[in-house]
GUSELUM-247346 format. One record per atom (N, C-alpha, C): residue number from 1; residue in one letter; atom name; x, y, z. Coordinates in nm, 3 decimals, decimal comma, m for minus. Each point is the difference from the previous one (the first is absolute). Example, Ala and Ser with C-alpha at 12.3 -4.5 7.8 and 13.67 -1.06 7.14 Angstrom:
# GUSELUM-247346
   seq   type   atom         X         Y         Z
     1      a      N     1,319    m0,569     0,780
     1      a     CA    m0,089     0,119     0,000
     1      a      C     0,090     0,120     0,000
     2      s      N    m0,035     0,105    m0,072
     2      s     CA     0,082     0,119     0,006
     2      s      C    m0,077     0,109     0,073
//
This chain:
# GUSELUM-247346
   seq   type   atom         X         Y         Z
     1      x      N     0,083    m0,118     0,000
     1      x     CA    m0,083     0,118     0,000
     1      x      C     0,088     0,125     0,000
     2      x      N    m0,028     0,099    m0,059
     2      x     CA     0,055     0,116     0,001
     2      x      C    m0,038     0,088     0,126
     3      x      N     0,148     0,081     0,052
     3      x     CA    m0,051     0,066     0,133
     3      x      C    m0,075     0,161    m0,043
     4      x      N    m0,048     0,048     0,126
     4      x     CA    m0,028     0,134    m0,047
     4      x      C     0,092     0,114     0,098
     5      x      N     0,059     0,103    m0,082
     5      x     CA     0,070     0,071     0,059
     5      x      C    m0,056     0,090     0,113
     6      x      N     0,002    m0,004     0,139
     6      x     CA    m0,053     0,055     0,086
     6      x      C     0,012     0,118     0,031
     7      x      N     0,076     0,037    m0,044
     7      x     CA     0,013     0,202     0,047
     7      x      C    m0,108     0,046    m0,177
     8      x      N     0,000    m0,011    m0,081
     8      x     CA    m0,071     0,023    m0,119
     8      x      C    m0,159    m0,088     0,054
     9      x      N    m0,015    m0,095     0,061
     9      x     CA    m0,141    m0,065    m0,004
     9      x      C    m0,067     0,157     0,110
    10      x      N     0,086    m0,008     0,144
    10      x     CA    m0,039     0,094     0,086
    10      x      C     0,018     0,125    m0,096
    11      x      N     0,058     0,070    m0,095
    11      x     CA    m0,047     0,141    m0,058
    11      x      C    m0,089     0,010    m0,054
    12      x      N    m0,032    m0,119    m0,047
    12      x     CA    m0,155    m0,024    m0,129
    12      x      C    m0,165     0,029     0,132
    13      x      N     0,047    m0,023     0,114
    13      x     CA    m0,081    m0,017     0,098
    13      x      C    m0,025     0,086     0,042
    14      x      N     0,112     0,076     0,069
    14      x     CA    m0,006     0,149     0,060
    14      x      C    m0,063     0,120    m0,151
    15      x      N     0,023    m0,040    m0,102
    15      x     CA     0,012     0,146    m0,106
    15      x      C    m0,149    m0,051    m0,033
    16      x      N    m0,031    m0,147     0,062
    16      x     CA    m0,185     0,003    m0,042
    16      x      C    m0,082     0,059     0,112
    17      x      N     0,064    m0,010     0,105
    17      x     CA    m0,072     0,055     0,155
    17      x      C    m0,010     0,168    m0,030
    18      x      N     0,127     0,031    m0,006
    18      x     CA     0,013     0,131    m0,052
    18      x      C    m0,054     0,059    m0,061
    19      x      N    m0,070    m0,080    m0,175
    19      x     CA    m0,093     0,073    m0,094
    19      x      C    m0,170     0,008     0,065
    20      x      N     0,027    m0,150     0,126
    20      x     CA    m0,160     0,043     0,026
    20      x      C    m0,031     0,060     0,105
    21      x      N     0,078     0,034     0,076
    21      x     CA     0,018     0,152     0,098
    21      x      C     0,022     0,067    m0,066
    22      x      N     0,046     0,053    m0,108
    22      x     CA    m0,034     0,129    m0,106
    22      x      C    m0,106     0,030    m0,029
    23      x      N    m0,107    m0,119    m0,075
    23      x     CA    m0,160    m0,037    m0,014
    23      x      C    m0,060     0,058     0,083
    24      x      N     0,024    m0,071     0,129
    24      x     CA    m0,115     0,071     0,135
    24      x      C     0,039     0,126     0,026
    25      x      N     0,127     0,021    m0,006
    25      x     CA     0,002     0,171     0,041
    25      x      C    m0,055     0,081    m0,148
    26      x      N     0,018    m0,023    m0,121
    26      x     CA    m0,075     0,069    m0,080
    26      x      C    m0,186    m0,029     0,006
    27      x      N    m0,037    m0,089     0,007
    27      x     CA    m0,151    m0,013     0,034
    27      x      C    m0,025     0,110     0,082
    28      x      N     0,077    m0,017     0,176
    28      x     CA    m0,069     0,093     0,057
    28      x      C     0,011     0,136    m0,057
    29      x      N     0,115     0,021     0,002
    29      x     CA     0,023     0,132    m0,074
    29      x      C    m0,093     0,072    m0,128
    30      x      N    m0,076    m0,092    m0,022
    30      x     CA    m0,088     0,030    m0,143
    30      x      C    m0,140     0,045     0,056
    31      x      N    m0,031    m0,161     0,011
    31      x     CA    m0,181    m0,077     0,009
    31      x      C    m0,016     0,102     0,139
    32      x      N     0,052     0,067     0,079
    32      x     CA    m0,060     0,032     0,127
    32      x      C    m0,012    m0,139     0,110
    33      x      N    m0,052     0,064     0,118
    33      x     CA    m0,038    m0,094     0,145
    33      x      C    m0,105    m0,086    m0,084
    34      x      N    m0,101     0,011    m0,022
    34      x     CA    m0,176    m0,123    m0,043
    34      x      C     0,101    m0,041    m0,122
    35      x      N     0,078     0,086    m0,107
    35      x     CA     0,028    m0,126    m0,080
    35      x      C     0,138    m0,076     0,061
    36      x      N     0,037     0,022     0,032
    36      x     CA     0,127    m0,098     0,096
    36      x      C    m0,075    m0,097     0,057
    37      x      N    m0,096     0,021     0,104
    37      x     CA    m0,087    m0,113     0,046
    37      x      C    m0,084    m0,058    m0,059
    38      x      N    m0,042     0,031    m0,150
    38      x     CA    m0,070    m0,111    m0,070
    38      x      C     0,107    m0,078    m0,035
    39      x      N     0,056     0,046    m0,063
    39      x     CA     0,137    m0,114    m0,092
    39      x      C     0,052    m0,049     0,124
    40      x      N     0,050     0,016     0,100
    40      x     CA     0,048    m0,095     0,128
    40      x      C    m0,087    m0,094     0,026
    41      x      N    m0,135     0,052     0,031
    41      x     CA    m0,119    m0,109     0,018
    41      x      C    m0,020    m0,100    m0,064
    42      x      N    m0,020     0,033    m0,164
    42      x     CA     0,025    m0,093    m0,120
    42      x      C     0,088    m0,110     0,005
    43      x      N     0,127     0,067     0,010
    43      x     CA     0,112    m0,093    m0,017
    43      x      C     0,002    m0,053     0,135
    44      x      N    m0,032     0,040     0,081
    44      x     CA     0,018    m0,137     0,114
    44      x      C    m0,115    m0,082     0,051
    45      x      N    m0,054    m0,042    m0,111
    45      x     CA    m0,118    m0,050     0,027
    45      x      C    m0,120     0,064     0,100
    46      x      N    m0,033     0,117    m0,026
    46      x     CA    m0,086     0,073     0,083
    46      x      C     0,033    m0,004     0,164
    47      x      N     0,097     0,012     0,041
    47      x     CA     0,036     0,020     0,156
    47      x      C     0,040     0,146    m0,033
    48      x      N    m0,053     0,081     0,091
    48      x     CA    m0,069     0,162     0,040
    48      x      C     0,163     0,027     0,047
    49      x      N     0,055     0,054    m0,095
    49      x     CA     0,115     0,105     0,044
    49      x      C    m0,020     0,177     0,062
    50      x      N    m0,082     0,013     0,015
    50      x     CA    m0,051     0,121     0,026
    50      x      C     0,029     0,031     0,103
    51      x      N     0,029    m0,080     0,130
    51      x     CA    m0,007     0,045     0,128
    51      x      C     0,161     0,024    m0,040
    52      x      N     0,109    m0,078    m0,042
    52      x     CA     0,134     0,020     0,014
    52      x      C     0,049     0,089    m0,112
    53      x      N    m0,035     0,034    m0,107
    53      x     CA    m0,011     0,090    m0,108
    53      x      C     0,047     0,123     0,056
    54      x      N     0,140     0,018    m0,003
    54      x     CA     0,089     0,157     0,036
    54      x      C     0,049     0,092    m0,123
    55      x      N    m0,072     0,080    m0,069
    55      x     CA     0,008     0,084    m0,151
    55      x      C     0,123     0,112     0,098
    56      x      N     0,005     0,056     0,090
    56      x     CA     0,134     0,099     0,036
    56      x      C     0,131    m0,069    m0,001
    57      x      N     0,121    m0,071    m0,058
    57      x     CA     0,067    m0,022    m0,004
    57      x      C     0,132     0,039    m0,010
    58      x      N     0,088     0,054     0,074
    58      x     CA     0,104     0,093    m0,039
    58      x      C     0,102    m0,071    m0,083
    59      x      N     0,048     0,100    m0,115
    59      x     CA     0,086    m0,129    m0,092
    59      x      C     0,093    m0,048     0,056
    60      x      N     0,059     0,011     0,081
    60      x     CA     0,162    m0,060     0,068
    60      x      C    m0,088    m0,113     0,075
    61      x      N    m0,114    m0,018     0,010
    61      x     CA    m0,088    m0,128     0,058
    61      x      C     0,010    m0,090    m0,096
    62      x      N    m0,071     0,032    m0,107
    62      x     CA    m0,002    m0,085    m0,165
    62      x      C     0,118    m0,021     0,001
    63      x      N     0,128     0,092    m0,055
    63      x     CA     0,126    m0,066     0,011
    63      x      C     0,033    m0,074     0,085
    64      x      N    m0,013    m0,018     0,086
    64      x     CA     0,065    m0,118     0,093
    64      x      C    m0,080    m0,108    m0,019
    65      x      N    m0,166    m0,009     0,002
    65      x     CA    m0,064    m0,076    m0,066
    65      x      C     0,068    m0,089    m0,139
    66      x      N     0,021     0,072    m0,084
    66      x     CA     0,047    m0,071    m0,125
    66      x      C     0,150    m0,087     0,048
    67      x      N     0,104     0,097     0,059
    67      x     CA     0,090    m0,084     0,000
    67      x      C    m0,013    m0,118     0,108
    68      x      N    m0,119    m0,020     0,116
    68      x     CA     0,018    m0,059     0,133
    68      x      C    m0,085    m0,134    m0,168
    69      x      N    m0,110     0,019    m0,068
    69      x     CA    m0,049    m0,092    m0,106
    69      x      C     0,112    m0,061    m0,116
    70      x      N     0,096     0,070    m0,024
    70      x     CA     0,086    m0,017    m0,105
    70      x      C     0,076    m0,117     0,114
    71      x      N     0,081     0,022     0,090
    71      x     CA     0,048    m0,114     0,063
    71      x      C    m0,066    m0,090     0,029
    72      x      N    m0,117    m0,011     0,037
    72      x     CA    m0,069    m0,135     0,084
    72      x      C    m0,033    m0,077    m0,103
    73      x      N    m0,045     0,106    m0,146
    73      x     CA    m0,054    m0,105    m0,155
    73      x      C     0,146    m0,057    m0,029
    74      x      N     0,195     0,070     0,024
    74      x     CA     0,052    m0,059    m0,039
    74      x      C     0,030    m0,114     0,090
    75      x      N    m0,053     0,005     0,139
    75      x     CA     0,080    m0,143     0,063
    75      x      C    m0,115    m0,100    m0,032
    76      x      N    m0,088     0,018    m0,012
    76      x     CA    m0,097    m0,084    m0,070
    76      x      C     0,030    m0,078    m0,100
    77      x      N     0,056     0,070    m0,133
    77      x     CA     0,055    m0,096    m0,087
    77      x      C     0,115    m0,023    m0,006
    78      x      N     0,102     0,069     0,071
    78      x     CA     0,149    m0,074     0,058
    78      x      C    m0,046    m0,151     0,037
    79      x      N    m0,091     0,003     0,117
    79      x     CA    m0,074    m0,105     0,061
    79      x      C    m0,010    m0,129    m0,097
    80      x      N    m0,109     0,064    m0,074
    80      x     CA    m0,054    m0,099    m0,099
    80      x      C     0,093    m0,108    m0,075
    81      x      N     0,108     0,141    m0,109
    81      x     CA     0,117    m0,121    m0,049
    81      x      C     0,092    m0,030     0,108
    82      x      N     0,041     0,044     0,063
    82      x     CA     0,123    m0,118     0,151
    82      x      C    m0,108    m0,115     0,024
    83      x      N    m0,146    m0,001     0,010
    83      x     CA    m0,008    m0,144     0,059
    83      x      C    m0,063    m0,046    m0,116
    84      x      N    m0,016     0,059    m0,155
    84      x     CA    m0,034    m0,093    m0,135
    84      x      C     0,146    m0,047    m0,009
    85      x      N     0,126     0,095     0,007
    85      x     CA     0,107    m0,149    m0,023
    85      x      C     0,054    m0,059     0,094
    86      x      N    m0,010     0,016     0,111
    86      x     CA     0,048    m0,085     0,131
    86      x      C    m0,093    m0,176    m0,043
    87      x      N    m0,118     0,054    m0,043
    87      x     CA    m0,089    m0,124    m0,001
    87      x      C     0,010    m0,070    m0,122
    88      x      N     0,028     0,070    m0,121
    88      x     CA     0,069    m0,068    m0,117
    88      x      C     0,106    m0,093    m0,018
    89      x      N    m0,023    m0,093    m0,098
    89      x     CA     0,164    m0,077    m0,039
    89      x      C     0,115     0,116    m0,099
    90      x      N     0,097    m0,027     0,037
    90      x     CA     0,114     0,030    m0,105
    90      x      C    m0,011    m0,035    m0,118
    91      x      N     0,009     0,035    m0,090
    91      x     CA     0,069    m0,057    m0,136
    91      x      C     0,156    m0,029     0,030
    92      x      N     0,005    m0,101    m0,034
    92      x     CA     0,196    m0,039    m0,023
    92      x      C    m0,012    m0,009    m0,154
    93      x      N     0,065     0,096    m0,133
    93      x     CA    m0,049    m0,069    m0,098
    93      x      C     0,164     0,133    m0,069
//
């Protein structure tokens, strides 16, 4: 089996966490508070975000947001390939 390179699997991870913390901060930033909480509602299967729904956000919040998401999506897929090839065979070939 072929391995997967783990610092590139974890960037593919973090730079996808990243684009969709970009997403939610542009939604709110757009749609307003009622449209932020329809599309939250929607997408999470109708569980009522409304009570936790915070539209004042200072950006050095979001920034740390994105980067505290950019690491956790990359140890996530660091994660993923270290134990897809720990659990794999070698090729000897």
């Amino acid at each position: 089996m072929n391995r997967i390179n783990v610092k590139k699997l974890g960037f593919a991870f973090g730079a996808t966490g990243a684009l969709l913390y970009i997403g939610c901060v542009l939604v709110m930033a757009t749609v307003g508070r009622e449209g932020t909480i329809k599309f939250f509602n929607s997408l999470l299967h109708g569980l009522d975000v409304s009570a936790v729904i915070r539209m004042e956000i200072p950006f050095w919040e979001a920034l740390i947001g994105i980067v505290e998401t950019f690491i956790l999506a990359w140890l996530v897929g660091a994660c993923i390939a270290a134990i897809y090839n720990a659990t794999t065979e070698r090729r000897t070939t």
